[in-house]
C-alpha positions in Angstrom: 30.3 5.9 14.3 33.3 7.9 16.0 34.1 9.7 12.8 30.4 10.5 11.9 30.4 12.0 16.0 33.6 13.6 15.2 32.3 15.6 12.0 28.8 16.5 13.7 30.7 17.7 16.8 32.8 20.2 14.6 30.5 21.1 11.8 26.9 21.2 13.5 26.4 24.6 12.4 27.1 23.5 9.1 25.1 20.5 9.2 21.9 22.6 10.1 22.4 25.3 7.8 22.5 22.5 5.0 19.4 21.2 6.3 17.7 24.1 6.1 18.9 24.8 2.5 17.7 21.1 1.8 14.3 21.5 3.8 13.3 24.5 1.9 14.6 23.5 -1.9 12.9 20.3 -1.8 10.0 21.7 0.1 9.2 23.5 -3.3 9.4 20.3 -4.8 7.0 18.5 -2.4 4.2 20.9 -3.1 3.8 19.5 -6.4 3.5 15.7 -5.8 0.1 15.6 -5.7 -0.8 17.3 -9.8 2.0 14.5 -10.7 0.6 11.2 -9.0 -1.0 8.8 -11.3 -3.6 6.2 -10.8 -4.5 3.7 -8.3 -0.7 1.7 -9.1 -2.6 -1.6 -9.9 -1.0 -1.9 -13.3 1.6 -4.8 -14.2 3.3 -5.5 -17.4 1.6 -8.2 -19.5 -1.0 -10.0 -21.6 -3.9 -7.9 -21.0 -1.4 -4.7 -21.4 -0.7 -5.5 -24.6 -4.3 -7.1 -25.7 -5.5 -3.0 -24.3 -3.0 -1.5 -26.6 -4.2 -4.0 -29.7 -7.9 -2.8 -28.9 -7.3 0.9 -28.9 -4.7 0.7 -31.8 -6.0 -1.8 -34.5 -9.7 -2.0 -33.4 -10.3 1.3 -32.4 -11.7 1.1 -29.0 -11.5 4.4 -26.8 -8.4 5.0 -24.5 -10.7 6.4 -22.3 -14.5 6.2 -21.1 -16.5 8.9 -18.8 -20.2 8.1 -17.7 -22.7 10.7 -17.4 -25.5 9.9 -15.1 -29.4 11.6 -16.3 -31.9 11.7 -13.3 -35.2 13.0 -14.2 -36.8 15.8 -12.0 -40.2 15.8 -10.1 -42.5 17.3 -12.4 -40.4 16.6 -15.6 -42.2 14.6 -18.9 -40.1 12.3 -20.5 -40.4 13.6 -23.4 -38.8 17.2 -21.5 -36.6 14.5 -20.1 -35.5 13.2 -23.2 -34.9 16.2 -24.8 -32.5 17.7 -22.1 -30.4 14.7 -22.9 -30.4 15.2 -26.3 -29.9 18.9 -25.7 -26.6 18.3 -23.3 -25.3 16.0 -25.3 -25.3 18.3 -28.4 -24.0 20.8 -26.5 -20.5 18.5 -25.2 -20.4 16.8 -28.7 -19.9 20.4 -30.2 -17.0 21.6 -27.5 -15.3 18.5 -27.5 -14.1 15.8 -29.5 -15.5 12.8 -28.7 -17.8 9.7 -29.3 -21.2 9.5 -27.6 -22.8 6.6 -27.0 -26.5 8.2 -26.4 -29.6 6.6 -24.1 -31.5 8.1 -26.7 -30.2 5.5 -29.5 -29.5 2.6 -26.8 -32.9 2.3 -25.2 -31.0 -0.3 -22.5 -28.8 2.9 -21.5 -32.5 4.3 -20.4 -35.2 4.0 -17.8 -38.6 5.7 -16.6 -36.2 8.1 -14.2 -32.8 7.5 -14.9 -30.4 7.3 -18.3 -27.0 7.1 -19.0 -24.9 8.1 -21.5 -20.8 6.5 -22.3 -18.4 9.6 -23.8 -15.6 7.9 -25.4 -11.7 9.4 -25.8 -9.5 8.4 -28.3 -6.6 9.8 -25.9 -5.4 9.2 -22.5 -5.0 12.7 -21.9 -8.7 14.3 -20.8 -8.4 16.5 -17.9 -8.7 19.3 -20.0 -11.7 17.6 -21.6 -13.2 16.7 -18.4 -13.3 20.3 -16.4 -14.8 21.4 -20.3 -18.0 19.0 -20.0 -18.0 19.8 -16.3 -19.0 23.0 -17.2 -21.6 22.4 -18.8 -22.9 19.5 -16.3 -22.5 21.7 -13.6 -25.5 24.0 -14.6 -27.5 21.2 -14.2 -28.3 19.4 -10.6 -29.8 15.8 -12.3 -26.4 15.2 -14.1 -23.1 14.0 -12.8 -20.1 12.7 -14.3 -18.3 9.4 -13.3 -16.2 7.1 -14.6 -12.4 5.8 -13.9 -11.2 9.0 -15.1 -13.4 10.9 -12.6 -12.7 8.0 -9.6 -9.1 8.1 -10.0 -9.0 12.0 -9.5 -11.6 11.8 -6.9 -9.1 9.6 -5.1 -6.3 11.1 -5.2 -8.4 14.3 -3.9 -9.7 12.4 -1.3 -6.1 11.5 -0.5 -5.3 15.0 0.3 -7.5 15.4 2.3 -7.1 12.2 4.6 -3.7 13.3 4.9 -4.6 16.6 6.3 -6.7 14.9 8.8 -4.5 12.3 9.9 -1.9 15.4 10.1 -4.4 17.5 12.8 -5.5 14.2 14.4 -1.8 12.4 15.2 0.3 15.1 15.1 -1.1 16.6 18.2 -1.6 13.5 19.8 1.8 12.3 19.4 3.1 15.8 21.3 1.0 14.8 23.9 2.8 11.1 24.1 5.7 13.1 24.0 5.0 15.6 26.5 4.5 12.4 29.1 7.9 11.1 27.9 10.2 13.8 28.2 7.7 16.3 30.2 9.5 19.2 28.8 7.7 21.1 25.6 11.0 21.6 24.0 12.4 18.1 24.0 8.4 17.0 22.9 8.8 19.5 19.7 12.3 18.4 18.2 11.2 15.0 17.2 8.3 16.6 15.4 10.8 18.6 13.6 12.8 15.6 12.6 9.5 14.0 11.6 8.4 17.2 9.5 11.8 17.8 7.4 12.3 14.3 7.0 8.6 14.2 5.1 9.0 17.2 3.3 12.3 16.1 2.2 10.7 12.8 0.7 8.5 14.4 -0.7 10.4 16.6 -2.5 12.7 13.5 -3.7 9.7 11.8 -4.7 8.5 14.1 -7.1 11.7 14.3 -9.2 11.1 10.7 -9.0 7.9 11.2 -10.0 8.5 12.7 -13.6 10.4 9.8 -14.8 8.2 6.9 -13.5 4.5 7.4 -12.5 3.9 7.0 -9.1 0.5 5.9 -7.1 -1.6 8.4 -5.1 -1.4 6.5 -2.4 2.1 7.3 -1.9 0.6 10.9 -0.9 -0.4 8.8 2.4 1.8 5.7 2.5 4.7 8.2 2.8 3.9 10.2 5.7 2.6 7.5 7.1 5.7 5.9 7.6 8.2 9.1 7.8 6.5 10.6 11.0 6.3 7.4 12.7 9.3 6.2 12.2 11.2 9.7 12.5 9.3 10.3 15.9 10.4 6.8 16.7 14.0 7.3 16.4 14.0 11.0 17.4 12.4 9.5 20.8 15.1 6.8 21.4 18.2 9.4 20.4 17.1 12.0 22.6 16.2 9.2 25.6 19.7 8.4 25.6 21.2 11.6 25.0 19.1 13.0 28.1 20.5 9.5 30.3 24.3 10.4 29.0 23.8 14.0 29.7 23.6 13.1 33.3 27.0 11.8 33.3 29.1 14.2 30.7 29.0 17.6 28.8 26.9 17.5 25.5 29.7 16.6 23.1 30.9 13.2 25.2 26.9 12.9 25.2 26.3 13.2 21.7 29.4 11.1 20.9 28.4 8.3 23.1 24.3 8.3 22.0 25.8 8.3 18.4 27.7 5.1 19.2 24.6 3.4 21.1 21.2 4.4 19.9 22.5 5.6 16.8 23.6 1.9 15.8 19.9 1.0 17.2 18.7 3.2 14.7 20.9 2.1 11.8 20.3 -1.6 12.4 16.5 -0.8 12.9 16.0 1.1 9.4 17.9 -1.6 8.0 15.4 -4.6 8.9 12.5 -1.5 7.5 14.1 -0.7 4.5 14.3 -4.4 3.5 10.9 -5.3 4.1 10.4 -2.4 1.9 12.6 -3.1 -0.5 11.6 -6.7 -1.1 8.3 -5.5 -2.2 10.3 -4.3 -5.5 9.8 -8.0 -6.5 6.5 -7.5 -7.7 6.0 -6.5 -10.4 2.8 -4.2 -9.9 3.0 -0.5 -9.8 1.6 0.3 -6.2 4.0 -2.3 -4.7 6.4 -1.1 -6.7 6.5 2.7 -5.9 5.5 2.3 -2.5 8.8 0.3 -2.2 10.4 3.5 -4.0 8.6 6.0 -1.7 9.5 3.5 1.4 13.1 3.5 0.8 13.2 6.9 0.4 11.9 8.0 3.4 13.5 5.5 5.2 16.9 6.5 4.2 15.9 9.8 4.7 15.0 9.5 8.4 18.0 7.7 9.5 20.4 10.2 7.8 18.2 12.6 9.4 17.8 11.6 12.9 21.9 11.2 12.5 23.0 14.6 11.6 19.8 16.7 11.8 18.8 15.7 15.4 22.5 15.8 17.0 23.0 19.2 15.5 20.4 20.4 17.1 20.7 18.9 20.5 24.3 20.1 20.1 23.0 23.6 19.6 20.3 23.1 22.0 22.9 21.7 24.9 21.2 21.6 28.2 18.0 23.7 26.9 16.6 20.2 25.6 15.2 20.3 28.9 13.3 23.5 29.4 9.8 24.3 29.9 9.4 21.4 31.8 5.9 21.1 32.6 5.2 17.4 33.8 7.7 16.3 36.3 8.9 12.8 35.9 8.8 10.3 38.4 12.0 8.6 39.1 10.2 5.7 40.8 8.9 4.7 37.0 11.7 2.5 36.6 11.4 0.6 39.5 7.6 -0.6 38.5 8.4 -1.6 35.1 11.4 -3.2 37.3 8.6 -5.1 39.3 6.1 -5.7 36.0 9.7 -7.7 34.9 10.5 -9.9 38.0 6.6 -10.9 38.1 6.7 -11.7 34.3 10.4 -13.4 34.8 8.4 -15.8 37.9 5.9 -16.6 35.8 7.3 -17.7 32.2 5.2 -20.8 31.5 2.1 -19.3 32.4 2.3 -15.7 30.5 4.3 -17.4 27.7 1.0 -19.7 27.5 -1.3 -17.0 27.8 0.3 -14.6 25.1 0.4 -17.3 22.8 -3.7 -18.4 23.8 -4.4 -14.2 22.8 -2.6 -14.8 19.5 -4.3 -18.0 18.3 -7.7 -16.3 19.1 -6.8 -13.3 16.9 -5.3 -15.4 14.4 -8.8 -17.7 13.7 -10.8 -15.5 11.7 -7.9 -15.6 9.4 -9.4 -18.4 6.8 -12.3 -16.7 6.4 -10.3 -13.7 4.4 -11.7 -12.4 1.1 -9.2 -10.3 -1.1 -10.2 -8.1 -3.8 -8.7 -5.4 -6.0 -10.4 -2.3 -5.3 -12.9 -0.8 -7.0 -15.1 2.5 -6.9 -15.9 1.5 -3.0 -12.7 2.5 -2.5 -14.4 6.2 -2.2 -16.1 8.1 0.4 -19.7 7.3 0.0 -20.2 11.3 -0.1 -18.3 11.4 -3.7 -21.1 12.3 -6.3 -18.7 10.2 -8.5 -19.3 6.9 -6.2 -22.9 7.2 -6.1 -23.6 8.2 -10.0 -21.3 5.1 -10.6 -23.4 2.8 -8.5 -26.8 3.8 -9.3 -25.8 2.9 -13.2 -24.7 -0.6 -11.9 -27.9 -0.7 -9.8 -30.3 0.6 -12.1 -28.8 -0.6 -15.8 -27.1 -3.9 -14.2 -24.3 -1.8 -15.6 -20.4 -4.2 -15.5 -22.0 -7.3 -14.7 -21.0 -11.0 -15.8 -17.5 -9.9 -17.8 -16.5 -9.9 -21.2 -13.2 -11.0 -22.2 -11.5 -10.1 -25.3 -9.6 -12.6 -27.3 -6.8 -11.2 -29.7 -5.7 -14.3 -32.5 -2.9 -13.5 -34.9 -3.0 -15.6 -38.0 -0.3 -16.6 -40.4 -2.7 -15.5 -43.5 -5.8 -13.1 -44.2 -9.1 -14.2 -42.1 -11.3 -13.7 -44.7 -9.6 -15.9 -46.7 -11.5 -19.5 -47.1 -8.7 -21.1 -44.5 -8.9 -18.1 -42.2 -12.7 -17.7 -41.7 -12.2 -21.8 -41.1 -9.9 -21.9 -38.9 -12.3 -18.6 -37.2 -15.4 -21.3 -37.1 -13.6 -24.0 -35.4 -11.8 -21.4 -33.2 -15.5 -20.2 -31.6 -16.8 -23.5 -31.5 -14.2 -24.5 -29.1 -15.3 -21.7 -26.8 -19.2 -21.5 -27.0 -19.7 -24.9 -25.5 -18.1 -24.2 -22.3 -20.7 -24.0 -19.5 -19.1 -20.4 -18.5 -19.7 -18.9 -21.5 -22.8 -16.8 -22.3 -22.3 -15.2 -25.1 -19.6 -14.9 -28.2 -20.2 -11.8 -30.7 -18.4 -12.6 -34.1 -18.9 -11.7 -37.4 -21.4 -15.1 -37.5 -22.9 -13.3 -34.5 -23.1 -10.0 -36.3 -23.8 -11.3 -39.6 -26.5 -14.0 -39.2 -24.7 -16.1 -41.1 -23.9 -19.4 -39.4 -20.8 -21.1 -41.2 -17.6 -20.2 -42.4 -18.3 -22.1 -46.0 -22.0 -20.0 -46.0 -19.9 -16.6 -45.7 -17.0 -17.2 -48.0 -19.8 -17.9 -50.9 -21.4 -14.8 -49.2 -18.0 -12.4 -49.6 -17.7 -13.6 -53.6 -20.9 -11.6 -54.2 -19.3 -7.5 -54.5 -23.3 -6.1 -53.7 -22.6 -8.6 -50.8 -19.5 -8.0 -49.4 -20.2 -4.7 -49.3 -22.8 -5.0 -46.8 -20.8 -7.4 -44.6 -17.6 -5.1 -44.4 -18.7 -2.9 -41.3 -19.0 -6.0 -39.2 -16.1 -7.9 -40.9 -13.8 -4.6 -40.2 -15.3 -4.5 -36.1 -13.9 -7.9 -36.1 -10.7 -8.4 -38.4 -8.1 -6.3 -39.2 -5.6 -8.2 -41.4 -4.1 -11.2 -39.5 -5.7 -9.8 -36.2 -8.7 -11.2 -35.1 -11.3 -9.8 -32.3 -13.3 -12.3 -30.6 -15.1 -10.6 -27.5 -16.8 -13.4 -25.1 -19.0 -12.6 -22.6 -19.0 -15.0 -19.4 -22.2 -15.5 -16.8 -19.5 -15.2 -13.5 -18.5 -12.0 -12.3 -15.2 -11.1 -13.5 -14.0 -10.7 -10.0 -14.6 -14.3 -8.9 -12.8 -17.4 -8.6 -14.6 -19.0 -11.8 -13.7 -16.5 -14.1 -10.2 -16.3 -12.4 -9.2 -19.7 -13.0 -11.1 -19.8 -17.1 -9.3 -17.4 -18.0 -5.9 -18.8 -16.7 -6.9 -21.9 -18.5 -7.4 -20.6 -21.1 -4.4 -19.1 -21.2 -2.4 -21.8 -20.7 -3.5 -23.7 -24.1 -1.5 -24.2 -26.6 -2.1 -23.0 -29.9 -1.1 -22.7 -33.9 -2.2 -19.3 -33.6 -0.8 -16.4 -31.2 -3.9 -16.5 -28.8 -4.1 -13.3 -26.5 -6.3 -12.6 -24.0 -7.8 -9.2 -22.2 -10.3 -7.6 -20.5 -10.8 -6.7 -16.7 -11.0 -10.6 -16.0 -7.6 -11.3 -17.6 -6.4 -7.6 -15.4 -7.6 -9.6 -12.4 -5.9 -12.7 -13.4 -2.8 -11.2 -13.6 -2.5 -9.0 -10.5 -3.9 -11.7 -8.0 -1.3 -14.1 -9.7 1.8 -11.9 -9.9 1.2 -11.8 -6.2 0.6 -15.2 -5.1 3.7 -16.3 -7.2 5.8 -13.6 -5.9 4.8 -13.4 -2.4 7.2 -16.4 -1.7 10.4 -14.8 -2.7 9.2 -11.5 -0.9 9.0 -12.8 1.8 12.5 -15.3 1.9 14.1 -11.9 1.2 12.6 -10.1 4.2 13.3 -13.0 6.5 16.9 -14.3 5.3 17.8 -10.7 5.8 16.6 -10.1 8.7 17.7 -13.1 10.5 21.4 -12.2 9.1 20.8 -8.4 10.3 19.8 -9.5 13.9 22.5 -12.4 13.9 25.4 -10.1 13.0 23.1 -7.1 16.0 23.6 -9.6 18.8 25.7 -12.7 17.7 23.5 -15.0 18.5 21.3 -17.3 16.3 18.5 -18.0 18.3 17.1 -14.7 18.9 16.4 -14.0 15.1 15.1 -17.0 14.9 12.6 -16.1 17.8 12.1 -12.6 16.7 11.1 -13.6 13.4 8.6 -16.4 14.4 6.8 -13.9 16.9 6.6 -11.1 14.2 5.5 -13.9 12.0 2.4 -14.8 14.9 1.7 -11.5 15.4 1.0 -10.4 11.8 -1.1 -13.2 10.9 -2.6 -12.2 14.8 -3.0 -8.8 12.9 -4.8 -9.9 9.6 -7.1 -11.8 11.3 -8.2 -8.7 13.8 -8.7 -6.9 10.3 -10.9 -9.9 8.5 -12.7 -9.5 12.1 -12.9 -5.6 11.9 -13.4 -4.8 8.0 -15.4 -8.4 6.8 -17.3 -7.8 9.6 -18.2 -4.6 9.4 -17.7 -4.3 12.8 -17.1 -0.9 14.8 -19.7 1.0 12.5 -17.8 0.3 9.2 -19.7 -1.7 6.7 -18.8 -5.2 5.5 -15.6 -4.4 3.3 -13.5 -7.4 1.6 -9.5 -6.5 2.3 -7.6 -4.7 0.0 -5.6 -6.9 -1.8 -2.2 -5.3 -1.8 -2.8 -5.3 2.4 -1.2 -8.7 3.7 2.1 -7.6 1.6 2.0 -3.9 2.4 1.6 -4.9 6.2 3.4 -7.3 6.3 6.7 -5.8 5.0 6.0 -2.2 6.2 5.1 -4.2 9.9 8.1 -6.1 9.9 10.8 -3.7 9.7 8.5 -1.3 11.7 7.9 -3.9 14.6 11.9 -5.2 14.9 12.5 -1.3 16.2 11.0 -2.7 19.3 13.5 -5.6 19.2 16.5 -4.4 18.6 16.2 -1.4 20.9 14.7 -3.5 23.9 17.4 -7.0 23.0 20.4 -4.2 22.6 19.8 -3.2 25.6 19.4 -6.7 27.3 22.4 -7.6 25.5 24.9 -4.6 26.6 23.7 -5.8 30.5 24.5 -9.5 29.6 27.2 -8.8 28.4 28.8 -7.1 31.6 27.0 -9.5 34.0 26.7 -12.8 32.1 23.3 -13.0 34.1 20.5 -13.7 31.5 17.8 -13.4 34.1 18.6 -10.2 35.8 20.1 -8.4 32.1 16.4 -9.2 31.2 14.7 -7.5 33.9 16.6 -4.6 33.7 16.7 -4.6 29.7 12.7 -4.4 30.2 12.6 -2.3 32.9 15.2 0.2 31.3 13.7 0.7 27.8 9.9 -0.1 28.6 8.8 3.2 28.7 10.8 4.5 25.9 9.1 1.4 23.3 5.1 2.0 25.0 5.8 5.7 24.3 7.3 5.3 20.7 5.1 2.1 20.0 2.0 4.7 21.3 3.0 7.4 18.7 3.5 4.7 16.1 -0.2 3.9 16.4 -1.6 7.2 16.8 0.3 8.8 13.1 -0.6 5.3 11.7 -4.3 4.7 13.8 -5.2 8.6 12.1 -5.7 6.9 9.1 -8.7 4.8 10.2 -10.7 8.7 10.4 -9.3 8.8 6.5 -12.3 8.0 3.7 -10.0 5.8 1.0 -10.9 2.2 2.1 -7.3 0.6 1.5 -5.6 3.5 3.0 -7.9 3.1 6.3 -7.2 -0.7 6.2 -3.5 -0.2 6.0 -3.6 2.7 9.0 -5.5 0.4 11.2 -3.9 -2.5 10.3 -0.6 -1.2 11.0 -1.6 0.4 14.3 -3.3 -3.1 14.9 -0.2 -4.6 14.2 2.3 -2.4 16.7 -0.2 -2.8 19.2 0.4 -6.4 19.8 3.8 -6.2 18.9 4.6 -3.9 21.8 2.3 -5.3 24.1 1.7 -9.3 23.9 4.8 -10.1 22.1 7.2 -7.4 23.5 6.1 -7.0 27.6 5.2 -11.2 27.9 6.3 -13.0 25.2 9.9 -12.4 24.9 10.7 -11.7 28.4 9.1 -15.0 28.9 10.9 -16.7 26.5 14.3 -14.9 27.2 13.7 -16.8 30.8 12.7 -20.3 29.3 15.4 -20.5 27.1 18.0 -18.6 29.3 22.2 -18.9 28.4 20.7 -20.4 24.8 19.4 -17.1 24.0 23.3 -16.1 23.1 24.2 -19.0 21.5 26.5 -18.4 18.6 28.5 -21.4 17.3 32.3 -20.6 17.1 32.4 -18.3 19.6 33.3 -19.1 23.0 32.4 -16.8 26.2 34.6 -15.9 29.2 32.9 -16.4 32.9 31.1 -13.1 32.7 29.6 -14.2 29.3 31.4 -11.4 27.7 32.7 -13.4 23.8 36.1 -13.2 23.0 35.3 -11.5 19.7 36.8 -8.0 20.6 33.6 -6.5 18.3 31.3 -4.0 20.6 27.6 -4.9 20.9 24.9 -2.9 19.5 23.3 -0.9 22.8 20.3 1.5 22.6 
């Protein structure tokens, strides 16, 4: 840290110039993230990947589907009704290629008032397509256009947007919380700076990124998200201590010695973030995977950052951090938090109790938790797109049950005697099964019943002939398409666990399975089988980060089995909030990627509060070997600075709750949730109660002995903040 204080001190000049260089070329960058983000992120490499690419490749199924919603006006016939249909539909089959499947041949796909018709795409590539049949939509008021296609960009538009609100919502707010911190406007506005380049900066990173992998939208919020908060947060500690050391030397011995104190706060701090971050890598599903990506990103970017950026400029700044001073601090602040400490310090037992008591209560409605992937809900209910799409599942029961598609690869031709046999016996082990509605075929589509009744059927050429458009929607060589229909929602438990049953059997054949009930299968299990090493890795590294911050073994342990309380506190507060559609919000089930995502993004976030309140406790303990009076002056020392950073925290995070995108409002709120009783029942009772309980333990570190001060013989210097 002296060399890094050593190059700042002489090149600070240079340092900002390079930032600015770096803020403005990558601020190019950043402008383009949004046209490059891709979809939702829940994608995973496997079974139902490849089963997708078998349907669109060798059984010609669409790459892409749009819906396109008819309501009929007051006044209008259905016959005028009808023929506006037929009418648009004409008009987008002859300026785009496509297939249409019309109400006006389907007469499911039509009722008294409404009608629906499915435009098929046999690219993944439509945008162009899609503003083409906007156009002519758009001169009509009873049509709209949905479909994933339509959703997807409809979300990441709606992204946008939330971020701009969060932006004027706890941008503003968080000035404020800074004003009452520092009470001068200049030292409130440097840590918004920090916060800004470091975003920008990210952002710009991101999108190179971004044009080798694809990247999910909700990176466009995740991102700031994190970057502001946690930029603020360290900018706030740096310039708390620079402003303390400032007292007692000129800028440069300031500088020199924050560098060495909070600025090893800060590294160990991003460290326990960037891990829970990182571990998230481990699954293997896009939006875990490039949030991790965009996580790490900004996280290194913040701590390099608030470690060149923001002592350059207090360097430049000098003394001025101060001016404009318009709230006068009270001196006599430290003394109360002083007296909140010796009253918590008298009562351990009986705070330690009632913390714990507040925990449990949050952490009951926990079991009643309902996960689910999410869907077109994820929307604003204000997006055209969200209502077209659910007045075709009200009105035409449109995506209900599910429909699996079965992919078997056979050694020789199926329409040979042994392969239309071995066919039969294949969908008779299937149909009985009490889940099972429905199994199209070519028995299905043929009427004919048995595999020895449609062999003697296929020697007949007049024959054959008529059975080839059904053989070929079925069969294609040694491939064979079975689609099965099941009477249980393909988001339930039923249809979870048939499918991995199903799965699991072993066969001759090459059995492959796909379909939005297999997609299901697969993310929720990729999950629940990974979430176990996700989270050793975040808590093995932690406890070594923390062990190696304060040489001691016991308080990792302690911090990690708080944080541990406090989440699950946290998720049940959400289950309470979002299942219970309380505080105006309807009943929403919780995102599914939302216990990971808060738990690692939470994790890193919330130890910032530990190792900048335990640093401090442990450079006092260190000098006085008095446990119970280096943790009333620990708390009463850094209180402020953690309410004021764990109150901007929650306001950049809590904006999000104002945002429209459901899982991006869970994660906001739950975040903000999260910090709130991290910095409050955890960080003001429950360690400074347990610090008292457990007193001298606290710095227990086998092998290393103490001298009567409790100063260790190692000659290693603590971490301060």
């Amino acid at each position: 840290m002296k060399l890094l204080s050593k190059i700042i001190d002489r090149l600070y000049k240079g340092i900002l110039a390079f930032w600015i260089i770096v803020a403005v070329g990558f601020g190019f960058f950043a402008t383009q993230l949004p046209s490059i983000l891709g979809g939702d992120g829940f994608r995973t490499d496997g079974e139902y990947e490849k089963v997708q690419e078998e349907l669109t490749s060798t059984f010609e199924f669409s790459d892409s589907t749009l819906l396109l919603l008819f309501e009929r006006k007051p006044n209008q016939s259905q016959e005028e009704f009808k023929e506006e249909i037929r009418s648009t539909l004409t008009t987008i089959k002859d300026n785009v290629t496509l297939t249409i499947q019309s109400p006006l041949n389907q007469n499911e796909m039509m009722k008294k008032n409404y009608a629906y018709a499915q435009l098929h795409f046999n690219k993944d590539n439509i945008e162009d397509d899609i503003k083409d049949i906007e156009s002519i939509t758009n001169m009509y008021s009873n049509m709209t256009l949905t479909g994933e296609p339509i959703i997807t960009r409809d979300i990441n538009k709606a992204s946008q947007d939330d971020l701009k609100r969060a932006e004027m919502i706890g941008v503003p707010v968080a000035i404020v919380v800074l004003l009452f911190a520092f009470g001068s406007i200049i030292a409130s506005i440097v840590p918004i700076v920090i916060g800004g380049v470091t975003v920008i900066v990210s952002f710009g990173v991101l999108t190179l990124i971004g044009e080798k992998i694809e990247l999910s939208i909700f990176l466009l919020n995740v991102v700031p998200m994190i970057g502001l908060a946690l930029s603020i947060d360290f900018a706030l500690l740096f310039i708390n201590r620079y402003r303390e050391e400032m007292k007692l030397h000129n800028k440069r011995e300031a500088i020199t010695n924050t560098i060495a104190t909070a600025g090893k706060s800060i590294i160990f701090s991003a460290l326990c973030v960037f891990i829970g971050l990182a571990a998230m890598m481990v699954i293997e599903i896009d939006i875990f995977q490039t949030i991790a990506i965009g996580g790490m990103v900004v996280v290194s970017i913040a701590v390099i950052s608030s470690l060149t950026l923001l002592p350059a400029i207090l360097l430049l700044m000098g003394s001025s951090i101060n001016k404009w001073r318009i709230i006068k601090l009270r001196e006599h602040d430290h003394n109360k938090w002083k007296g909140f400490a010796r009253f918590v310090m008298k009562r351990p037992v009986l705070l330690a109790v009632i913390a714990l008591v507040m925990l449990i209560i949050g952490i009951i409605p926990v079991q009643h938790m309902n996960l689910a992937i999410p869907e077109v809900d994820s929307l604003p209910e204000n997006y055209e797109s969200r209502q077209a799409f659910e007045t075709i599942q009200d009105q035409f029961h449109f995506g209900e049950g599910s429909t699996v598609y079965m992919v078997v690869n056979n050694q020789s031709e199926w329409t040979s005697e042994k392969g239309l046999s071995e066919m039969e016996a294949i969908i008779s082990s299937i149909e009985d099964d009490h889940l099972v509605k429905e199994i199209d075929s070519v028995f299905s589509a043929t009427g004919i019943e048995t595999s020895q009744e449609l062999v003697a059927a296929l020697q007949h050429p007049e024959m054959k002939k008529s059975l080839q458009p059904a053989l070929d929607s079925f069969v294609n060589k040694d491939k064979l398409l079975v689609p099965i229909h099941l009477n249980v929602e393909e988001s339930s438990d039923e249809a979870n666990d048939w499918i991995r049953d199903r799965s699991n059997i072993q066969s001759e054949n090459d059995i492959f399975f796909g379909g939005q009930v297999k997609f299901n299968q697969e993310i929720f299990d990729e999950i629940y089988n990974k979430i176990a090493l996700c989270l050793a890795i975040i808590l093995i590294s932690t406890y070594t980060i923390l062990m190696f911050a304060f040489r001691s073994v016991i308080i990792p342990l302690k911090a990690i089995l708080m944080n541990i309380i406090g989440l699950t506190s946290t998720f049940g507060v959400l289950v309470w909030i979002f299942q219970g559609g309380h505080f105006g919000l309807g009943e929403n089930e919780i995102a599914l990627v939302l216990p990971v995502l808060v738990f690692s993004l939470v994790f890193g976030l919330s130890m910032d509060y530990e190792v900048f309140l335990i640093s401090r406790i442990h450079e006092i303990y260190q000098k006085t070997g008095n446990n119970t009076e280096a943790t009333i002056e620990g708390l009463a020392s850094t209180s402020k600075i953690i309410t004021s950073a764990a109150l901007i925290m929650i306001v950049i995070t809590g904006a999000f709750a104002f945002t429209g995108v459901m899982p991006v409002k869970q994660i906001g709120v739950g975040i903000a949730v999260a910090i709130f009783i991290d910095a409050t029942i955890i960080r003001m009772l429950l360690v400074p109660s347990l610090m008292k309980l457990l007193g001298d333990w606290n710095w227990w570190m086998p092998f290393v002995s103490r001298t009567k001060k409790g100063k260790r013989k190692s000659k290693r210097q603590p971490v301060n903040s």
